[in-house]
GUKOLLUM-919718 format. One line per field, with one value per residue (C-alpha): x, y, z. Coordinates in Angstrom, 3 decimals. Layout:
BEGIN
c1	[X;...];
c2	[Y;...];
c3	[Z;...];
END
This chain:
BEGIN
c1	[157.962;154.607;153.999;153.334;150.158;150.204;146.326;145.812;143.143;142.089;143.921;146.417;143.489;142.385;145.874;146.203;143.096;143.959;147.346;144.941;142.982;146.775;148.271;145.010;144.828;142.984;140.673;137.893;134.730;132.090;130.251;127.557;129.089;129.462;133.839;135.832;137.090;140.554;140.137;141.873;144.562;144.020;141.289;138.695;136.874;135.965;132.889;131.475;128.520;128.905;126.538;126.475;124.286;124.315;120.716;118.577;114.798;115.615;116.795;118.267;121.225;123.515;123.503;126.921;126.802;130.292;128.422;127.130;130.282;132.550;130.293;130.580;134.455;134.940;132.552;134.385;137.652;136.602;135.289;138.496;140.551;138.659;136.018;133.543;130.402;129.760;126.138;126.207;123.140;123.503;121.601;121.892;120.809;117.049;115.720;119.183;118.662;119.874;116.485;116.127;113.873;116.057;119.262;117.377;116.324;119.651;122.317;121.346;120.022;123.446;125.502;123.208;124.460;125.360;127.741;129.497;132.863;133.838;137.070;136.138;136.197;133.609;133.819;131.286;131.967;128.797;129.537;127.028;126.043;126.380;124.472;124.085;121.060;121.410;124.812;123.561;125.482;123.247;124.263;121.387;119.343;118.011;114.759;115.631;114.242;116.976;113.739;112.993;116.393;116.023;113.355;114.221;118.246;120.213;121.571;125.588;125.027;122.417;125.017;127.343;125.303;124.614;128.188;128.743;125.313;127.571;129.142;132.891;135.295;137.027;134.966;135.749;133.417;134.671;132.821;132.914;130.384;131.411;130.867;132.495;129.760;127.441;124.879;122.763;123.919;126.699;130.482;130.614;130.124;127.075;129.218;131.696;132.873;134.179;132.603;134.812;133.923;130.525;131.972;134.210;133.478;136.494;134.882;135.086;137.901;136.606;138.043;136.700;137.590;139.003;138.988;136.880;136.208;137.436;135.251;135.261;136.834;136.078;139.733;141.026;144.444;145.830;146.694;144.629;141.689;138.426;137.818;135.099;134.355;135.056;136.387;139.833;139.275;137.447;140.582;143.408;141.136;140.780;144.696;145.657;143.851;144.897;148.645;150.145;149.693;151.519;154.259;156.076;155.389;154.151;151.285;148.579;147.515;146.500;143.947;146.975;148.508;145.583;145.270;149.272;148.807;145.442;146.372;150.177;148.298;145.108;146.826;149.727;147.084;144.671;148.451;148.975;145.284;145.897;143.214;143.337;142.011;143.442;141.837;141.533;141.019;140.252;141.015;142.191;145.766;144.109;141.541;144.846;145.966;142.847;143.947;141.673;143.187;145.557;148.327;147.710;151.018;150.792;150.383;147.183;145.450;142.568;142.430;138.869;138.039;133.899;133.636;134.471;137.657;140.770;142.838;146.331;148.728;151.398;154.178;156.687;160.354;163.261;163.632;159.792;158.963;155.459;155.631;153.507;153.646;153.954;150.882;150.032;152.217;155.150;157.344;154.557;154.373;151.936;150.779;147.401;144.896;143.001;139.535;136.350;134.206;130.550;127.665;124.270;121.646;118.633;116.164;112.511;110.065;108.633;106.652;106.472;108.676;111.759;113.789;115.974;119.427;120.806;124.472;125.973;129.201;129.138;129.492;131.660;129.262;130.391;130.249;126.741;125.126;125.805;122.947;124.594;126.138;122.509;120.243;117.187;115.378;112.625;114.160;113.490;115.271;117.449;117.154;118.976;120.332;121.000;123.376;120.888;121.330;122.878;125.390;124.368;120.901;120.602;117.524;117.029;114.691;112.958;110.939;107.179;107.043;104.249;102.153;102.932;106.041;109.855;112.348;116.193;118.227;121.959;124.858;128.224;131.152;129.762;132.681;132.967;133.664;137.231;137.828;137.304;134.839;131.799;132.336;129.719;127.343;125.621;122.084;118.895;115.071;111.986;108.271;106.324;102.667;99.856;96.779;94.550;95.030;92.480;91.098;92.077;90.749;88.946;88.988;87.637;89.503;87.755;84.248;85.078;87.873;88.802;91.858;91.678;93.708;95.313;97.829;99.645;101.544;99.158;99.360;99.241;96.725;93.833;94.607;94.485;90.933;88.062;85.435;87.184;85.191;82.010;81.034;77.228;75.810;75.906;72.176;71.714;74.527;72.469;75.372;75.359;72.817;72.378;71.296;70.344;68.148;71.226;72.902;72.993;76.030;78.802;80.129;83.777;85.712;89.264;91.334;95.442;97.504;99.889;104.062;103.575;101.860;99.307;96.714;94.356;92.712;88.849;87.804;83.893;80.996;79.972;79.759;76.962;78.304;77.616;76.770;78.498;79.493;81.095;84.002;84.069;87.285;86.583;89.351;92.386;95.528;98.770;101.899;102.314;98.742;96.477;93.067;90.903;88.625;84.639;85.962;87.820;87.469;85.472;85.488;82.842;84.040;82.742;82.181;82.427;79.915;78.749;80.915;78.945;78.504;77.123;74.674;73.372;73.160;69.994;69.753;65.525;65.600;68.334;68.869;68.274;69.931;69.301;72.270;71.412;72.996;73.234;72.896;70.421;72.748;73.134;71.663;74.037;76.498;73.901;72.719;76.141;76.349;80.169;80.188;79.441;81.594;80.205;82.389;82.464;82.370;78.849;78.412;76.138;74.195;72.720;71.643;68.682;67.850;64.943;62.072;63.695;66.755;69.187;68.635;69.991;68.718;71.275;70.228;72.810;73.465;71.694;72.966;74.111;71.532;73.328;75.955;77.875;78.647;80.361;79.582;81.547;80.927;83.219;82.693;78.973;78.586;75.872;73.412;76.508;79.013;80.845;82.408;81.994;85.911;87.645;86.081;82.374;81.967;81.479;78.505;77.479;74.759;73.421;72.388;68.575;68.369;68.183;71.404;73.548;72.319;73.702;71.330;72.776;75.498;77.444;80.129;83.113;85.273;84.934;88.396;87.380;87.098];
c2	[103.014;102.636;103.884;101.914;102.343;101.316;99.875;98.535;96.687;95.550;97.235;98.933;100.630;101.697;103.391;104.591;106.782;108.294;109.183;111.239;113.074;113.321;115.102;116.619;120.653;121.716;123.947;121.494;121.907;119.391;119.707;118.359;114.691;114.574;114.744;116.806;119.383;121.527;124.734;126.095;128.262;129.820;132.543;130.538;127.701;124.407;123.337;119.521;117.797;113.701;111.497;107.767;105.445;101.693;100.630;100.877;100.087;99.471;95.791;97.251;98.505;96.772;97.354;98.060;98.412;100.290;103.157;104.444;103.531;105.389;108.306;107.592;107.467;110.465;112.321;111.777;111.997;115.396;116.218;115.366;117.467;120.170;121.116;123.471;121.723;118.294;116.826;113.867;111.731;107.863;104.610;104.402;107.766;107.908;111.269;111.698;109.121;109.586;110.080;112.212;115.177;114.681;115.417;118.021;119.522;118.981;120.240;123.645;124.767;123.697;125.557;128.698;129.288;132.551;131.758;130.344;133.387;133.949;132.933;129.543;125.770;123.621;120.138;117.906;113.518;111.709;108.004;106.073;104.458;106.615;106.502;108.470;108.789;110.800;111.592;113.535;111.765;110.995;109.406;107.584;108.032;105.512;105.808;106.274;104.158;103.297;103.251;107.114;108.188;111.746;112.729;110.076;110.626;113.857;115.366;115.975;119.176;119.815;119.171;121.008;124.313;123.805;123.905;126.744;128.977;128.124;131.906;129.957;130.450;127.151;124.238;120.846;117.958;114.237;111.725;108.157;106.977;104.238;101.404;98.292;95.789;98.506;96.962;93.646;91.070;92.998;93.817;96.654;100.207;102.463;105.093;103.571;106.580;107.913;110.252;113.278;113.187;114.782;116.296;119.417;122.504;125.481;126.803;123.914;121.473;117.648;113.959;110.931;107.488;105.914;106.631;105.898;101.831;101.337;100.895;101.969;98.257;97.259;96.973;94.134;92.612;95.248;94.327;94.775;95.618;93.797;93.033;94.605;97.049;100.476;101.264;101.490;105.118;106.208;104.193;105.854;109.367;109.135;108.572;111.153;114.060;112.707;113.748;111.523;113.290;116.357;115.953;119.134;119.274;122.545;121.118;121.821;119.349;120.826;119.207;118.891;117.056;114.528;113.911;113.219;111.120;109.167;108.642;107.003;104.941;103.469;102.700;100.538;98.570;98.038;96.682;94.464;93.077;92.711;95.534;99.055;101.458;105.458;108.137;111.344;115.466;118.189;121.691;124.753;126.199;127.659;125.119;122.896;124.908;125.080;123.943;120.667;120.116;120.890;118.358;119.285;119.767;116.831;114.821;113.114;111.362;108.554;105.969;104.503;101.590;99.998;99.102;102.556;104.873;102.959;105.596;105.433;108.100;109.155;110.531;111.954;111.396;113.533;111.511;112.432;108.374;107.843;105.899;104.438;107.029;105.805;105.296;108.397;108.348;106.705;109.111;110.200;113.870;115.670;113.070;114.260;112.667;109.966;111.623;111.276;108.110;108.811;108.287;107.251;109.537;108.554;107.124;107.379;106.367;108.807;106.356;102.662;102.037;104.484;104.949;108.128;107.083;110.524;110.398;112.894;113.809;114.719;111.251;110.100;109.769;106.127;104.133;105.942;104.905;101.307;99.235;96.632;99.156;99.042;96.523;96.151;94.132;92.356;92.093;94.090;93.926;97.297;98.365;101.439;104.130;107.842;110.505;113.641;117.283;117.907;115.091;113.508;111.972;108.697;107.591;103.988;102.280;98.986;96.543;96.929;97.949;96.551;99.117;99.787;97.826;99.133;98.697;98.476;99.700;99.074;100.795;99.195;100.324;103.464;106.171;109.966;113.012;112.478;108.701;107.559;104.370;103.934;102.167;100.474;103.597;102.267;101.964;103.500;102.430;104.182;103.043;102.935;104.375;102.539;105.047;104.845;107.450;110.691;112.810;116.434;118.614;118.697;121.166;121.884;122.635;123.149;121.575;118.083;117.416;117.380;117.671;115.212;115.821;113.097;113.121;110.563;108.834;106.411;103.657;104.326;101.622;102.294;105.642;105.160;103.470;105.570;103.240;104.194;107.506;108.863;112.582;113.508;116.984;117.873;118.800;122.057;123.919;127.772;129.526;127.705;129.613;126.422;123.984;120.113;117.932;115.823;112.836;113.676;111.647;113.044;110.196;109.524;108.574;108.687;108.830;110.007;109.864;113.150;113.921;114.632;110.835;112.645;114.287;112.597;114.088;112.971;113.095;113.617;114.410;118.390;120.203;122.355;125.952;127.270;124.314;122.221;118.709;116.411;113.488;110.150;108.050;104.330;101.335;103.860;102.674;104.418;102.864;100.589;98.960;100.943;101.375;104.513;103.858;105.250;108.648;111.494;109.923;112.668;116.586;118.958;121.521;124.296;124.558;128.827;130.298;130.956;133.547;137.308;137.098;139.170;137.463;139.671;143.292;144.107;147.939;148.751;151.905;154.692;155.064;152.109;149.393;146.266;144.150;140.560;139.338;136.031;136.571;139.087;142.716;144.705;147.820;150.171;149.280;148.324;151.863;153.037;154.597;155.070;151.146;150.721;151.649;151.131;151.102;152.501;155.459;155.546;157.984;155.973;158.344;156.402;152.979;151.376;148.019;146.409;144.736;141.198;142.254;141.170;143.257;146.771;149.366;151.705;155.492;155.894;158.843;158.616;155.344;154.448;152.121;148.713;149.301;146.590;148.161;146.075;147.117;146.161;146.327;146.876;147.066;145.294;143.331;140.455;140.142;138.574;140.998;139.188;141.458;141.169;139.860;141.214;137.705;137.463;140.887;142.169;141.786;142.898;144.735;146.490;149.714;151.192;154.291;155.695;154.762;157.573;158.114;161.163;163.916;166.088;166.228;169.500;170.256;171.601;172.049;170.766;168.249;164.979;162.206];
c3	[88.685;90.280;93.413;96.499;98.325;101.726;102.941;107.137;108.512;111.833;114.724;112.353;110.822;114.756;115.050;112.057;112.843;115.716;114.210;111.684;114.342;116.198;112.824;111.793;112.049;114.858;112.913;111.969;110.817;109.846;106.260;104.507;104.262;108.004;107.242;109.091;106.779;106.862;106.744;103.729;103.373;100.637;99.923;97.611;98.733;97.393;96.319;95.140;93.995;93.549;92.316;92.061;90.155;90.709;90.682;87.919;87.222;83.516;83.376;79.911;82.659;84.307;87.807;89.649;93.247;92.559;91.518;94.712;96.581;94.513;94.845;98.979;98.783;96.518;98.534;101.733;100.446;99.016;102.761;104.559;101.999;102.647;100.444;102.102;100.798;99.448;97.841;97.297;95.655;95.781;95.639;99.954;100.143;101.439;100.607;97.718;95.355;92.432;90.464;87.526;89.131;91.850;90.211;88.389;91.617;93.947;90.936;89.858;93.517;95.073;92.015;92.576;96.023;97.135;99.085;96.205;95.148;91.634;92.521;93.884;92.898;91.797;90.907;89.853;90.171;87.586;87.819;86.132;82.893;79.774;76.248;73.463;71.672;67.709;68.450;72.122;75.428;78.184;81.674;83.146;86.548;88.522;87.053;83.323;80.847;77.887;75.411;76.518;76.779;75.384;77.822;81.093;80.868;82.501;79.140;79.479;77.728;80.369;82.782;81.726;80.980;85.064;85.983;83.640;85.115;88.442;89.525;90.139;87.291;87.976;87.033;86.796;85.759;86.646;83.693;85.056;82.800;80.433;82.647;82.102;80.818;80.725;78.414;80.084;78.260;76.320;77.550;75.015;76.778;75.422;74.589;72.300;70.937;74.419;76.649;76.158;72.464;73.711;76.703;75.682;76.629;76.651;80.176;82.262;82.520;81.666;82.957;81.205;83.117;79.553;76.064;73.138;72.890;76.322;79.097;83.133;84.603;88.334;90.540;90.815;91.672;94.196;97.431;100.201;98.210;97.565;93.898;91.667;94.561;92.960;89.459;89.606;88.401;91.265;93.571;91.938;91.640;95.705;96.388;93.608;95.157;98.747;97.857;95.102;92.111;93.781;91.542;92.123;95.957;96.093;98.547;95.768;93.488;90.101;87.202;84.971;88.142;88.579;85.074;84.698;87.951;86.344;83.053;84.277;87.038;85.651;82.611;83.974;86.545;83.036;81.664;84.137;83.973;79.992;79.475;77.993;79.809;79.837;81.128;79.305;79.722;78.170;79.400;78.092;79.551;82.387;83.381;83.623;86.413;88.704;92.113;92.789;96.434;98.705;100.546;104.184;106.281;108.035;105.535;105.997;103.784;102.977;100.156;100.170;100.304;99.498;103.021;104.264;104.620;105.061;106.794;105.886;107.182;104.618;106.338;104.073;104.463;102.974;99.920;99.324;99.736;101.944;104.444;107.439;110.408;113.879;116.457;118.820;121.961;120.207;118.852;116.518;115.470;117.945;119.947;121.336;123.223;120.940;119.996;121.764;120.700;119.757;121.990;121.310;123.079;122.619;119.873;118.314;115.703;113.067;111.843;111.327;109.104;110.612;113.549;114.590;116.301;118.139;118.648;120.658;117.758;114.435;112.918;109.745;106.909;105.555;108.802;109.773;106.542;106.463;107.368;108.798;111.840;113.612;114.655;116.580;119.164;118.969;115.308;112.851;109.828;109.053;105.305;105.243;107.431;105.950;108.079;108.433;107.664;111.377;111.569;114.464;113.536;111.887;110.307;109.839;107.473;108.991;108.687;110.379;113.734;115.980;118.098;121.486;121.327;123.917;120.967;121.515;118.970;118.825;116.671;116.167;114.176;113.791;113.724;114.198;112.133;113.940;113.816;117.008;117.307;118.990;122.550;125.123;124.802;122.044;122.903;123.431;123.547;122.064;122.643;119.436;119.998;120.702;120.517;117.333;114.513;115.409;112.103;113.203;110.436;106.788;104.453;101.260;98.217;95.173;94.525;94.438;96.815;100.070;102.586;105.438;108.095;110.392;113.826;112.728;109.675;107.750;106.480;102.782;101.471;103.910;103.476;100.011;99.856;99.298;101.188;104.195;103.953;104.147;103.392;104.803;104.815;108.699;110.302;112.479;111.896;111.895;110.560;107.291;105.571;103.184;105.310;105.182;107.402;107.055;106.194;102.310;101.429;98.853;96.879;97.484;94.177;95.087;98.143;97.631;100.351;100.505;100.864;104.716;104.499;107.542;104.847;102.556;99.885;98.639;95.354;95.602;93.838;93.340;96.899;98.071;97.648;101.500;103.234;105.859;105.610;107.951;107.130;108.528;108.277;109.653;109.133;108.295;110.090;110.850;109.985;112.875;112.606;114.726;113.490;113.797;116.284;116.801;118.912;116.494;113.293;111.975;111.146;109.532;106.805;105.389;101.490;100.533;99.200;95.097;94.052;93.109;89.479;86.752;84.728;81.538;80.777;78.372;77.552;77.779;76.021;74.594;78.197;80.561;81.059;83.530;84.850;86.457;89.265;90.501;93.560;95.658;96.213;99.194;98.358;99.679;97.394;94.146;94.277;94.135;89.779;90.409;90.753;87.050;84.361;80.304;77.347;74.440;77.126;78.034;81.609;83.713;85.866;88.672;89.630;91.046;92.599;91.293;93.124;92.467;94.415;91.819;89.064;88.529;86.465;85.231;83.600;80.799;78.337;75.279;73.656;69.969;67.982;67.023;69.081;71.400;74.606;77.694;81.624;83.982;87.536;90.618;94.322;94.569;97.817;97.898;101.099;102.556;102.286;99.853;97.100;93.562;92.121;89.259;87.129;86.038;86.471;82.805;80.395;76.577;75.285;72.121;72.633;71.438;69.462;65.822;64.833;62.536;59.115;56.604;56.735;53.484;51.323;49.388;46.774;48.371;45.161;41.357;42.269;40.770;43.597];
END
């Protein structure tokens, strides 16, 4: 018999929430989703990395908004059961997408944690296309290309030899990769031979959402639901870890649990929708026993929903049936105080195209990053909002903001860590600046580029556009010993605007070792419109100096040799023999500075005709004070003298040879 799964909306979804925070433990803490986490009873902890891919930039994949939230409802079911750390990368995620040097970044530094105990849990949730190219699975990025698949896909194998670096002994890795019409233009999957064909490994216990020649199929036809939201995999995943596939109500809910509980209830809803569809594992005997979650004592638990947790408290009766519990105040177990709604605080703008909303509670990670919760007058159009590292901040991504303009931004919907929704305190203002961008530094870096420093986020295409800048040798400057009358103009060939979206670097033409130059920036905007006026828009740099080099060693006679510099020397340290060092082992025994002030001569030991000695040179200081470096300090010369020759020859013995 299937079991029943209960789903409220509207004001039974209000009450059903603060039943949760009523029933919820009151050891809480708050992770990296934002989810209120139990704290476990046992001695290991839980660990999870999700990632969900719905977008794509190669038309060659279907995209399926399901991706990213499945990965959204795993990750905060995975949160409210408890795990101690979640990561999740998905397609609403600003600074997380799911890209392929950002998965290749995010995974292994999360699985190298220290924190991370031998004796802990580690799960990994991958739902996104998957392909195979000679016989190798792949599941694809955002950004990978189908045509480039070996080098622009994440590799399973690559995947899996993360997890298995990972210190935890219990590893799980959740496949949800054969997407259902995966292929534009095709209903057949890419990996028609089934992903845990490629997918076994003996260390780390493997679901696949079906089996070979089926395919991942959108839910549909269950009450309460909206169709094609989530896989029906990623549904029944959700509600099995929440408590149903505890089938011998011990509390803990085991991989061989989940499976039994996936494999009977994804395969009787694919029944009843005339499909095929049964999800498969692979684990060794004691993979099958890793403990995945924990049933918390009061039951509570979330089935997920693509428009955000639908909380559902499961109160279990004797006969082991679920139930719905009663409201708070009604007979209820425990009924506290309903939790405290969020607050906004206060808001600001980064830059033009952002807004920071500060709440004053940790905030539930689904409700915060919809979009749709905020909005902003005058109007701009809201694009995106991603829950930051500390909970509480919201970043928004709008449309252009004008300059010296009072914005009003307003959040509704928006939930906290605990439940509780946002009331009447909803609202803050920020002021959006109005000054012109001001150039605050310039530095050199190499001999043909430049740093450009500015106080503000730019605009990227004036930044971006070297005829915004002019680079002139500046006049006067007496501590520059090379010195123009100035105005010599460096040519400008390129202008990149940098990560911090404040710096600029120039391509120009070769710089003047030792001379100072001043930058002019003129028509650069920042990112709400202002333009750089005629006051701070410029900065001098300094270029360093020619680096101490040896030029050429040429020996005079059996025991001179001059070294050129190319540079004049300080004599105090040219003088110096111990500074100069000859090999084959030569002894050097003093050292004199020649009339031209960058020549040396050296008084050697008798030298060997023919032969190619090398001096090298250490400790030399030009006029300057600069020090000769360990590079360009070395030179070759052939040594003057009679070279050996075999004055006489005798018999030792008659011995042939």
């Amino acid at each position: 018999m299937m079991t029943r799964h209960f789903s409220l909306s509207g004001t039974w979804m209000r009450l059903c929430l603060l039943c949760m925070a009523a029933l919820a433990h009151s050891d809480h803490r708050i992770d990296a989703e934002g989810q209120p986490s139990k704290t476990p009873t046992s001695s290991f902890r839980r660990w999870a990395v999700v990632v969900g891919v719905g977008a794509y930039q190669d038309k060659a994949f279907r995209t399926t908004p399901s991706g990213a939230r499945d990965a959204r409802d795993v990750a905060a079911c995975l949160s409210r059961l408890g795990y101690r750390e979640v990561l999740r990368l998905s397609d609403e995620r600003l600074r997380l997408k799911p890209s392929l040097g950002r998965i290749q970044e995010q995974i292994p530094a999360f699985l190298s944690d220290p924190r991370i105990g031998e004796e802990d849990v580690v799960l990994i949730y991958f739902s996104s296309h998957g392909f195979s190219v000679r016989g190798e699975a792949y599941l694809a990025a955002r950004d990978t290309r189908l045509a480039r698949g070996e080098t622009t896909g994440v590799a399973l194998s690559w995947l899996q030899d993360q997890l298995a670096a990972c210190r935890a002994k219990r590893k799980v890795l959740v496949l949800d990769a054969a997407r259902e019409q995966g292929r534009a233009g095709s209903k057949k999957p890419f990996l028609p031979e089934g992903v845990l064909a490629a997918a076994r490994r003996s260390d780390i216990a493997t679901f696949a959402s079906c089996g070979p020649g089926e395919v991942s199929r959108l839910l549909r036809g269950v009450k309460d639901q909206p169709d094609a939201r989530n896989t029906a995999f990623a549904y029944y995943l959700t509600w099995g870890l929440t408590h149903l596939a505890d089938a011998d109500k011990d509390r803990t809910i085991t991989v061989s649990e989940l499976q039994a509980y996936l494999r009977r209830e994804v395969r009787e809803w694919a029944r009843r929708q005339g499909q095929a569809q049964t999800p498969e594992l692979h684990a060794v005997s004691a993979n099958a026993q890793i403990p995945v979650a924990e049933v918390h004592d009061s039951g509570v638990g979330g089935v997920l929903t693509g428009a955000g947790i639908l909380a559902v408290v499961a109160a279990r009766n004797a006969s082991g049936q679920n139930r719905p519990a009663a409201t708070p105040g009604a007979g209820s177990p425990g009924g506290a105080a309903p939790p405290v709604p969020p607050r906004v605080v206060s808001a600001s703008s980064p830059d033009g195209l952002h807004a920071d909303v500060v709440f004053d509670l940790p905030l539930d990670a689904v409700s915060a990053s919809v979009a749709g919760n905020y909005t902003l007058s005058p109007p701009l159009t809201v694009s995106g909002a991603d829950l930051q590292a500390d909970g509480k901040t919201v970043r928004l991504v709008t449309s252009q903001q004008a300059p010296a303009t009072t914005y009003t931004v307003t959040a509704r919907d928006v939930q906290s860590a605990l439940g509780a929704i946002i009331g009447t305190d909803n609202t803050a203002t920020f002021v959006t600046p109005g000054a012109p961008p001001k150039v605050v530094s310039a530095t050199s870096v190499g001999r043909t580029h430049l740093d450009v420093l500015f106080n503000m986020i730019l605009q990227a295409a004036s930044a971006n556009n070297p005829a915004n800048y002019t680079v002139t040798v500046a006049a006067g400057r007496a501590a520059v010993r090379q010195v123009g009358a100035g105005g010599e103009r460096l040519d400008v060939f390129g202008a990149v605007l940098q990560a911090d979206g404040k710096t600029v670097r120039l391509a120009t033409s070769d710089q003047t070792a030792d001379t100072t130059y001043t930058v002019t920036a003129a028509n650069v905007q920042d990112t709400y419109g202002n333009k750089i006026g005629d006051r701070d828009n410029s900065a001098d740099f300094d270029t360093p100096p020619v680096p101490l080099k040896v030029l050429s060693a040429t020996a005079v006679d059996s025991t001179h040799v001059d070294v050129l510099f190319s540079e004049a020397l300080d004599p105090a340290t040219a003088n110096v023999a111990g500074g100069y060092s000859i090999a084959p082992a030569l002894a050097v025994g003093a050292a004199a500075l020649q009339a031209d002030g960058k020549t040396v001569r050296l008084t050697t030991a008798e030298q060997t005709g023919g032969t190619t000695y090398t001096v090298t040179v250490a400790g030399v200081k030009d006029l300057a004070g600069t020090t000769i470096a360990s590079t360009d300090n070395t030179a070759t010369f052939t040594g003057i003298g009679d070279p050996p020759r075999v004055l006489s020859a005798t018999a030792v013995d008659s011995t042939p040879g």
